[in-house]
C-alpha positions as CSV (number, residue, x, y, z in Angstrom):
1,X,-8.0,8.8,-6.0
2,X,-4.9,7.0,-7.5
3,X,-5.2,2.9,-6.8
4,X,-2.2,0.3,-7.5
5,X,-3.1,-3.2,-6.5
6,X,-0.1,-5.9,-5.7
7,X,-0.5,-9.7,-4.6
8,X,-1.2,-9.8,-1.1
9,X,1.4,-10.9,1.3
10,X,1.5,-11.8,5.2
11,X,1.9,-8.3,6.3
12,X,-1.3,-7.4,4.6
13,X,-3.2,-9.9,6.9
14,X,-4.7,-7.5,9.4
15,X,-5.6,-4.9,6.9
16,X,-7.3,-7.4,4.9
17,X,-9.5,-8.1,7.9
18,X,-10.2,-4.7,8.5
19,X,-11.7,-4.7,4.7
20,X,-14.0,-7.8,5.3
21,X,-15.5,-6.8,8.3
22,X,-16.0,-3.5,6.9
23,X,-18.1,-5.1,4.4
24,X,-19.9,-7.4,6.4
25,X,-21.2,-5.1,8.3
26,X,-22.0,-2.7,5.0
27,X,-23.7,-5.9,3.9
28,X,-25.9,-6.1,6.9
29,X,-27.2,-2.7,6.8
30,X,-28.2,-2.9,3.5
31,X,-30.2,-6.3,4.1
32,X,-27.7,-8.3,2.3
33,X,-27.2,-11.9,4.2
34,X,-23.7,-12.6,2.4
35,X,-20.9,-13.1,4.6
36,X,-22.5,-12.6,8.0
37,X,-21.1,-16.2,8.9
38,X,-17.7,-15.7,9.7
39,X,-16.9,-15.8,5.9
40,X,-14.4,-15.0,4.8
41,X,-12.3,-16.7,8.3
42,X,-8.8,-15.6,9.1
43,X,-8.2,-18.7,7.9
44,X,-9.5,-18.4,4.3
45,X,-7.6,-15.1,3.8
46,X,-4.2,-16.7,5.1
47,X,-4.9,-19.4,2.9
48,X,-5.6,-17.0,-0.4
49,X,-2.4,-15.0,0.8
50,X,-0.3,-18.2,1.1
51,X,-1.6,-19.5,-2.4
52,X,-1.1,-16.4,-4.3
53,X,-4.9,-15.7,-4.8
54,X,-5.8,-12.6,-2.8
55,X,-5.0,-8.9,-4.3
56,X,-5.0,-5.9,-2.5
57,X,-5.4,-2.6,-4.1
58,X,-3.4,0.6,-2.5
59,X,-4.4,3.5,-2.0
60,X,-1.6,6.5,-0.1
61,X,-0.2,3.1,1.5
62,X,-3.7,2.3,2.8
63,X,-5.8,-0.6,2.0
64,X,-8.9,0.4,-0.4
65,X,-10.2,-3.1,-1.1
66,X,-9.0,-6.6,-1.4
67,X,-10.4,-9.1,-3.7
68,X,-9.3,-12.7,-4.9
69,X,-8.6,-14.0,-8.6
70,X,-8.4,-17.6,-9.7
71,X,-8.0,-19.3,-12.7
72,X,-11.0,-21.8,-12.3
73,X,-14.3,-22.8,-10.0
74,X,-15.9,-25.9,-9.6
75,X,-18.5,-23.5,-8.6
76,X,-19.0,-22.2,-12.3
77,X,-19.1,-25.6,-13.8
78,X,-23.2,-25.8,-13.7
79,X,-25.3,-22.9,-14.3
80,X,-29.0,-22.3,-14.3
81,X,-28.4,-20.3,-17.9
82,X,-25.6,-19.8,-19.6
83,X,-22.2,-18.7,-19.5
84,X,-21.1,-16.1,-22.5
85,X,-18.5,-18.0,-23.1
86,X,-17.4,-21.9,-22.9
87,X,-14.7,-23.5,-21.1
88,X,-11.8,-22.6,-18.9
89,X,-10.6,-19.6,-20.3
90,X,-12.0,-17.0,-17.9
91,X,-10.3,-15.2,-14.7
92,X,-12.9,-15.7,-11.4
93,X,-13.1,-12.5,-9.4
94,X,-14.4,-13.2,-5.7
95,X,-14.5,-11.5,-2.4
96,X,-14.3,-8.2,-3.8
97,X,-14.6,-5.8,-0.4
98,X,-13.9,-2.3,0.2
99,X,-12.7,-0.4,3.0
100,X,-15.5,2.1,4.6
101,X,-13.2,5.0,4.1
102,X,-12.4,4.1,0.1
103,X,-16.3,3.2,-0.6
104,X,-17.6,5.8,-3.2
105,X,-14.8,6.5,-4.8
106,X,-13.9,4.1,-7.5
107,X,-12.2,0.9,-5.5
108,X,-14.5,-1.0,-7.1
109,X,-14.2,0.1,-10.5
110,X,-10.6,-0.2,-9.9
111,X,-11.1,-3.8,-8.7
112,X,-13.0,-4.9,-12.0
113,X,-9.9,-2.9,-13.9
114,X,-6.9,-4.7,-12.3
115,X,-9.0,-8.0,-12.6
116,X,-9.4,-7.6,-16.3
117,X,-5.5,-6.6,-16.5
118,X,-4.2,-9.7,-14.4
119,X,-6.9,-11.5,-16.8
120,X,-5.2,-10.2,-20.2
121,X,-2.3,-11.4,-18.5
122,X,-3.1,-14.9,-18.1
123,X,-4.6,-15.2,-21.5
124,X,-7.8,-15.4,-20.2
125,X,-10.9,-14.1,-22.4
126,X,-13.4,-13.4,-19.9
127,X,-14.0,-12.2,-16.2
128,X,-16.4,-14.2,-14.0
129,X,-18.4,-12.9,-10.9
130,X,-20.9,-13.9,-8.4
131,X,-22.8,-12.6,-6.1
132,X,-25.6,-13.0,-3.4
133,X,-29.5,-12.1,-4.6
134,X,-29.3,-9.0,-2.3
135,X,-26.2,-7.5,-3.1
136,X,-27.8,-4.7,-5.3
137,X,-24.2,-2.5,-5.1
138,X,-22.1,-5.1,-6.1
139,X,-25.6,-6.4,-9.0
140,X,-25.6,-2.4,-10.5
141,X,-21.7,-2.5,-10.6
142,X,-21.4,-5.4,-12.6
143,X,-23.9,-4.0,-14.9
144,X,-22.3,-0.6,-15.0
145,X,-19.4,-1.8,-15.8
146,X,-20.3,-4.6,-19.1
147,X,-21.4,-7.9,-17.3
148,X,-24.0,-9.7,-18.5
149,X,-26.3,-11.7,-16.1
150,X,-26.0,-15.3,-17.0
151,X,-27.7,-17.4,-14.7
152,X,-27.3,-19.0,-11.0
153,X,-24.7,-21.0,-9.4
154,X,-24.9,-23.2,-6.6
155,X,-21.4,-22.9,-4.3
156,X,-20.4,-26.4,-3.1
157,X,-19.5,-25.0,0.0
158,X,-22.7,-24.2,1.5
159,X,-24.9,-25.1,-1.4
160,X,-26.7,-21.5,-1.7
161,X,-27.2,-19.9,-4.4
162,X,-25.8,-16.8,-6.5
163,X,-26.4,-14.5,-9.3
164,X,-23.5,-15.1,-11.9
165,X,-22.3,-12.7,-14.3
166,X,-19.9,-12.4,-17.2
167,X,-17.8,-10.2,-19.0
168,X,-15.7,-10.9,-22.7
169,X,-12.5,-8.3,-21.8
């Protein structure tokens, strides 16, 4: 399949939804707890639209999978391990989803591709990810594709717990 990804913009809104509930319930049959409360809201994606955070990659004009990029997270400021690298300097990838129709063939690759680019072209030197204990496809990915496991994170948001991982681009 050929991808492009663009910033997301207010048009993309329902599509994006689409995605995320997609996932969620992909989640949920594969025992995975993350996301099952609402997360992300209307009102988080229309917030990461508005602010410039949320990417959507394209696939024949159709949504594949969304996913969000910021420059720095609180989140990532204490880990249980340690990061591979120190500082600022890295390019956090979160709420990676993928549409039910693009799943199996290489959004999610794509996803960790256009992160690395928009990454390179920040200056950044690394990409951060984290995920839930019992998100084994998102886990393997990350592994396939470089990461290095570096620890746990607590999110401020809700104070649970995720796996974090790390990749030097």
């Amino acid at each position: 399949m050929n991808y492009e990804y663009r910033k997301a913009d207010g048009s993309a809104l329902n599509g994006i939804m689409e995605v995320y509930r997609d996932a969620q319930r992909f989640m949920e049959s594969n025992g995975n707890p993350q996301w099952q409360k609402g997360f992300p809201s209307e009102d988080d994606v229309r917030g990461g639209i508005f602010g410039g955070l949320i990417y959507v990659v394209l696939s024949g004009g159709e949504i594949a999978a969304v996913f969000s990029a910021v420059d720095y997270d609180r989140d990532y400021d204490e880990i249980s391990g340690k990061w591979l690298t120190e500082g600022n300097n890295y390019l956090a990838v979160h709420r990676v989803a993928v549409s039910d129709k693009f799943r199996g063939h290489g959004a999610a690759k794509f996803v960790i591709n256009a992160a690395a680019e928009i990454a390179s072209s920040r200056g950044k030197t690394s990409l951060r990810f984290d995920t839930h204990e019992k998100n084994i496809p998102m886990r393997t990915l990350l592994k396939t594709q470089g990461f290095t496991e570096c620890g746990t994170i607590q999110l401020f948001r809700d104070e649970t717990s995720r796996i974090a991982f790390e990749k030097i681009i």
